[in-house]
N, C-alpha and C positions, 0 to 999 in steps of 0.2 A: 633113767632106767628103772621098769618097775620090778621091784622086787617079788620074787616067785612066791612068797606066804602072802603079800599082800595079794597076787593074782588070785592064789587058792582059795581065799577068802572069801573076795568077790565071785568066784565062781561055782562055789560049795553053799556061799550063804543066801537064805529063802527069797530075800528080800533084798531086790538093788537100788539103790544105794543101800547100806549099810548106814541104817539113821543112831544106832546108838554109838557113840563113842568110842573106839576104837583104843586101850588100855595103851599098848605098846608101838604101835603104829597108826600113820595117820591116811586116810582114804584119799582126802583131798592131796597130800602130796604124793601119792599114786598116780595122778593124775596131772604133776608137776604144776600144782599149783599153790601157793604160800598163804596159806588159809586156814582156821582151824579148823575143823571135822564138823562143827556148829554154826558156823560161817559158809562151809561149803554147801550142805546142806540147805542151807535158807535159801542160798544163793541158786541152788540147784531147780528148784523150785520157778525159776523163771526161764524160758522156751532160750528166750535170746544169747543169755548165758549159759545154755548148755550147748547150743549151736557154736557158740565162739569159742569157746573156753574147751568142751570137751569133743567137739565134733570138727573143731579148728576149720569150721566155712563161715561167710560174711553178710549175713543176711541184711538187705539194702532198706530201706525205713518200708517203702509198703508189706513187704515181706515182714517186718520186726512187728507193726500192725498186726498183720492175721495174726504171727505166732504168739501176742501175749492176746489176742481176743478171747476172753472166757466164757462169752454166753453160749447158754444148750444150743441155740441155734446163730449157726454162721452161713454166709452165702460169700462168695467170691466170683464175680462177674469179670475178668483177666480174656485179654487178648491173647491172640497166641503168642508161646515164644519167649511168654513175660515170666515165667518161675513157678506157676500156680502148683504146680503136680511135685515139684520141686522142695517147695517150701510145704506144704501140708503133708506131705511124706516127714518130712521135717522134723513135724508137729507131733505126726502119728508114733517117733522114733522116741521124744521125748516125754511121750504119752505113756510108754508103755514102759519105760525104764524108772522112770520116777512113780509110780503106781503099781500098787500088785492087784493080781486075783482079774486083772482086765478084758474085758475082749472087746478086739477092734476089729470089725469088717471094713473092706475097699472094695466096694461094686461099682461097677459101670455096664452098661449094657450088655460088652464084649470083654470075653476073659482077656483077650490082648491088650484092652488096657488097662482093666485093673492088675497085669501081668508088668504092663509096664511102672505104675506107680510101687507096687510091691517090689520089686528090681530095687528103685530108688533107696527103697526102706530096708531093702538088705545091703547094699551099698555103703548106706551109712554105718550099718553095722560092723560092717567086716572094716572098715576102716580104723576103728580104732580096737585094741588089744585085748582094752578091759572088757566093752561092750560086747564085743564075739564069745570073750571067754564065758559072758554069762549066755549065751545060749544053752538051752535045752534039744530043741530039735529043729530041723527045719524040713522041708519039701519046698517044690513047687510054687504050691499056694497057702503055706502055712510056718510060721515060727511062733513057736514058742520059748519064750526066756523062764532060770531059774524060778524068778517070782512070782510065777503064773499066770503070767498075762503072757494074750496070745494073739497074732494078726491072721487075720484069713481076708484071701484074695478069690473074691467072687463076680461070675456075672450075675445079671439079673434074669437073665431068658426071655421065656416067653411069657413066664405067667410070676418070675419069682418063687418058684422053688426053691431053688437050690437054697435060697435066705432064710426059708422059716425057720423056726425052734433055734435060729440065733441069736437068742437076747446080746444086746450089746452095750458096753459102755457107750462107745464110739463106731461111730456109723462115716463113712465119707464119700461122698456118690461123685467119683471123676465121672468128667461128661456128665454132667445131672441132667442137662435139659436135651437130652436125646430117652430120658430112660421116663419112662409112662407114668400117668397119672396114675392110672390105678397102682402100677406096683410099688411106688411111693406111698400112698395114702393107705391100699390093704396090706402090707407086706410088711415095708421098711419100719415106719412109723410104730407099727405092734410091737417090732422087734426091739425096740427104743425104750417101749411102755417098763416092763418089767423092774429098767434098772435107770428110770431117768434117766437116760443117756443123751449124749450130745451129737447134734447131724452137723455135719461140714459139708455144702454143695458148693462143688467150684465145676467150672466149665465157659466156654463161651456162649453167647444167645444164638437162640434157633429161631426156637418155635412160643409161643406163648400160652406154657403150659405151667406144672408148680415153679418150677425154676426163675419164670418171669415174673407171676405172682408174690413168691419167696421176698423176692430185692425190691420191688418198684411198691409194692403194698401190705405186705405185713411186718408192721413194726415188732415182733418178739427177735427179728434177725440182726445180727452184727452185721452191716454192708459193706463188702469192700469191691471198691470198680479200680479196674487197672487198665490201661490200654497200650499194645505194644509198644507204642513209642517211649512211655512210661517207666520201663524195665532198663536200668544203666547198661544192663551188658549185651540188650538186644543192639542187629546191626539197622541203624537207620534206615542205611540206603537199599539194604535188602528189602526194608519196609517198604519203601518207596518205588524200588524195582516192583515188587509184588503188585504193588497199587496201580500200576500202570496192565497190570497180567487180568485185575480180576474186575467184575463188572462191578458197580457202586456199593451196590447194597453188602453183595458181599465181604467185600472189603468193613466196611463199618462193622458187620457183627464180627469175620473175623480178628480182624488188628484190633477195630475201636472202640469192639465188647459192645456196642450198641444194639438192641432190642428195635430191630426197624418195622416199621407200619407195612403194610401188605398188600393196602385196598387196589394197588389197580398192578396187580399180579397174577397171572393166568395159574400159575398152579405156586401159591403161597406154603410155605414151611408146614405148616399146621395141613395140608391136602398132601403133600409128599409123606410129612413123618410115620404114617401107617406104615407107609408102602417099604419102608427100606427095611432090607433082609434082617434077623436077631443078632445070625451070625456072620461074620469074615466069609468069604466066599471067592475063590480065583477066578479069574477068567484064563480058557477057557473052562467052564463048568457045564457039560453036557448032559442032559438026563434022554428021557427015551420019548420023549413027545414028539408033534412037529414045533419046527423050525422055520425062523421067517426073521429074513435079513433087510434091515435100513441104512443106504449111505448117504450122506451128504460130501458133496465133493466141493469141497474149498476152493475161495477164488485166492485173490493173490495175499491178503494180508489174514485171512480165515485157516483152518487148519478142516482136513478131511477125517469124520467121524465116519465109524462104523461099528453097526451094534445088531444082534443078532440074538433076539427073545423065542420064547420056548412057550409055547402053550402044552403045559403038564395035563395028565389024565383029568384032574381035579378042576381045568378050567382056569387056571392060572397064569398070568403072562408076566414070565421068570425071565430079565436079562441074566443073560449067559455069558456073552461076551461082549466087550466092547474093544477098540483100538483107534487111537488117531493119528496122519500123520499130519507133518509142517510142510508147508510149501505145498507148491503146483506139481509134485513130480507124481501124476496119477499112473503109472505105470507100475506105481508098487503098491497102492490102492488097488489096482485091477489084479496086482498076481495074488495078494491076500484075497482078494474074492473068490479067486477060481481057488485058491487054498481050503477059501472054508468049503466052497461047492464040496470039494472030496473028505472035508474032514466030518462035515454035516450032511450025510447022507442020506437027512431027511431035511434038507432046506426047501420048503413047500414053493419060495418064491423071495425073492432079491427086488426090493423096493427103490427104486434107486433117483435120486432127484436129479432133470435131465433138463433143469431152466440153466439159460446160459452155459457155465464151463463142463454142466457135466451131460450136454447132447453127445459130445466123441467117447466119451469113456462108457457110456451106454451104449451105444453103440457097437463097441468093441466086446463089451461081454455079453451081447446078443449074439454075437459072432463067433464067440468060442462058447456058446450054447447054454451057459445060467440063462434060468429062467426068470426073464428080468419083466419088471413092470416099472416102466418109465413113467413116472410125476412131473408134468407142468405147471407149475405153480404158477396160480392166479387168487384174486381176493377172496373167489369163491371155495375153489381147493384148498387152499390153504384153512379158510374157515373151518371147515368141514375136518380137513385134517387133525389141526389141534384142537376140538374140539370131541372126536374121536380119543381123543389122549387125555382130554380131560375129563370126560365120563368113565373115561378107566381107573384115572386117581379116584373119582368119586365113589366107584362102587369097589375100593379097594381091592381091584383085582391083578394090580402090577406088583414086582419082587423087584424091589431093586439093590444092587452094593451099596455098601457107604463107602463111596467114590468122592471127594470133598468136589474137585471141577466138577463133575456132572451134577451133584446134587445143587451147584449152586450155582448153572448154568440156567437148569430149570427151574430154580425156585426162584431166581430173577427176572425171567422170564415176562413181562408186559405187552398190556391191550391198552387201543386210545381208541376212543370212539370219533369218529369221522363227519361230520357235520352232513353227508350227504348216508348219514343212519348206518355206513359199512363200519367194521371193525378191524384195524391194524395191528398187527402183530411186531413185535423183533424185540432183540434185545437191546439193555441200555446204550444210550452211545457210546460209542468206541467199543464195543464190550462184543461178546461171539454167542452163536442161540446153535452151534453144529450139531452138542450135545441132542439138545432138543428136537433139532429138525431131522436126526436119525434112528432117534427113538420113537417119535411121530410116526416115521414111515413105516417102521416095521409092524408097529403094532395096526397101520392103515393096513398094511398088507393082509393083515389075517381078519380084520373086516372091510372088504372095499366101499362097501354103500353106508351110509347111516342113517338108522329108519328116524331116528329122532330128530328133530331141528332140537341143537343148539344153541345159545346165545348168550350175551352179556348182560345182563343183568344192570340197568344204570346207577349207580349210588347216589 
């Protein structure tokens, strides 16, 4: 039981811990530990032992790693699922309690998840009696303790606003390798200058941008690679269920934290990461443009996508909505279309892929009056199609969610070149391109010809 003058103490006094000595009472057994006030202290001093000892959680050896890692620069490469946001929350709790006068920034692209890492960091907090009691203030996006040191929970934007004139101790970029070169290099890094501060990038691999650079080639960084299967308390077999759900590549960067090569991928991470939106975005998300709808309707082990993009005033081609179902039951696929027909009152036109399973369901909403244009897909259409799509990544003019399936439908997405000079398209084996082949169409819809040839390019 801790005694109410020791509480007042710690929560009156400037500075927590309380480094000097304590006359009549002792800090550490505040904390029911049998230590002296000089011993606790030293001991306080290391990440692992305040996580065990004051924060009563069990940090597993790669975890104990990052948290005693002391260089200004650290990179953590972690599959999903495996502790990473977890444990450097951790880090950031133990950062801020044993040091005063601090400031710690958590950016990530989108405030939802430097919202979610901050969460962790308050969590920890409120769990124990002493460490709440030394709060100062909180919000939101911001606590600050007795000692003065303070966390703020930031996106990055569009351009990294919101970050400037925040010198920082400590900087920790969740999600690092979705968040841009430039706001990295003009932004964060300045923010850093002032006070020598230390950067923590953890995340999984994308793109190869500073984040892949960081790990694979600049030695001033601490490395740590973790892969899902790696973490004690992840579930195996869920891992292995997933791995059967998602196409190769995918899989590798997300479970196996691997940095996969790209060369014979039609629209590769690095041609996507423009395109996807700053912020969180629902579907449906309507704006006042026209509208142009692409289905692909699923055979028997495929699932039916539908996706329905917006060409805005500005020339922009914004998905708005997407939806998939399982199975062959195209009858709920068709009342969803006559749905959006009325919900999108300016749907210019319904794109709709009519090879094999999907001639009857075309059919039938020609029948109840969408205005459909039926796609037979052959070597040449097809050509034509995805490459349509792929001049659109190129002159960055698509908006997309960060949708994890979609995004990494298409970024899996492969070209074989053909010995008789044609080009094949689909996704990995066993793996599903629905995503792709309905956002394809829509965006074919709002250009039906292409004045440009196309092509691939041989490496």
């Amino acid at each position: 039981m801790i005694s109410k003058k020791i509480l007042e103490k710690i929560k009156t006094d400037r500075f927590f811990p309380a480094y000097e000595k304590e006359k009549k009472n002792s800090i550490a057994k505040a904390f029911g530990l049998d230590l002296s006030d000089e011993e606790f202290c030293k001991k306080l001093q290391d990440p692992v032992f305040f996580a065990e000892e004051i924060l009563k959680v069990k940090p597993w050896e790669k975890q104990k790693e990052l948290l005693r890692a002391n260089s200004k620069r650290i990179i953590a490469v972690w599959g999903r699922a495996s502790g990473k946001s977890w444990c450097t929350a951790l880090k950031a709790v133990h950062w801020i309690f044993t040091k005063p006068n601090q400031v710690v920034l958590i950016i990530s692209p989108w405030q939802r998840q430097s919202s979610d890492m901050f969460k962790i960091i308050k969590d920890f907090i409120y769990s124990n009696k002493i460490l709440k009691a030394s709060l100062r203030r909180h919000t939101e996006t911001c606590i600050e303790l007795n000692n003065n040191s303070i966390v703020h929970s930031l996106p990055t934007g569009t351009t990294g606003a919101a970050i400037r004139g925040k010198h920082a101790d400590l900087i920790i970029l969740e999600e690092a390798s979705y968040i841009k070169d430039e706001i990295v290099n003009r932004v964060i890094m300045q923010e850093l200058i002032a006070k020598s501060g230390t950067l923590i990038k953890i995340g999984t691999p994308w793109i190869k941008n500073h984040f892949y650079y960081s790990f694979v080639k600049d030695p001033d960084y601490f490395k740590s690679h973790c892969t899902s299967y790696d973490a004690p308390h992840t579930d195996k077999k869920a891992i292995d269920r997933e791995k059967e759900k998602l196409n190769a590549l995918d899989f590798r960067r997300e479970y196996l934290a691997e940095f996969v090569d790209s060369a014979y991928l039609i629209f590769p991470p690095e041609l996507i990461e423009p395109c996807i939106a700053e912020e969180d975005y629902p579907s449906i998300n309507a704006g006042v443009g026209e509208f142009y709808c692409g289905c692909d309707f699923g055979k028997l082990q495929d699932k039916s996508c539908i996706i329905v993009v917006e060409k805005t005033k500005e020339g922009k081609l914004k998905l708005v909505h997407w939806k998939s179902f399982r199975g062959q039951n195209y009858s709920k696929v068709i009342r969803h279309l006559e749905f959006l027909h009325s919900s999108f009152n300016r749907i210019i036109k319904f794109v709709v892929d009519k090879t094999s399973v999907g001639e009857r369901p075309c059919e039938e909403l020609i029948a109840a009056g969408l205005p459909i244009q039926g796609i037979m897909f052959s070597s040449q259409s097809k050509t034509n199609i995805i490459g349509n799509l792929r001049l659109q990544f190129e002159n960055q003019n698509l908006i997309l969610p960060k949708h994890r399936p979609m995004l990494g439908e298409i970024s899996s997405y492969e070209y074989k070149e053909l010995e008789s000079g044609r080009v094949k398209f689909s996704a990995p084996k066993k793996r599903h391109d629905d995503w792709v082949i309905a956002l394809a169409l829509a965006v074919w819809g709002i250009k039906t010809n292409i004045k440009q040839c196309w092509h691939i390019v041989s490496r």
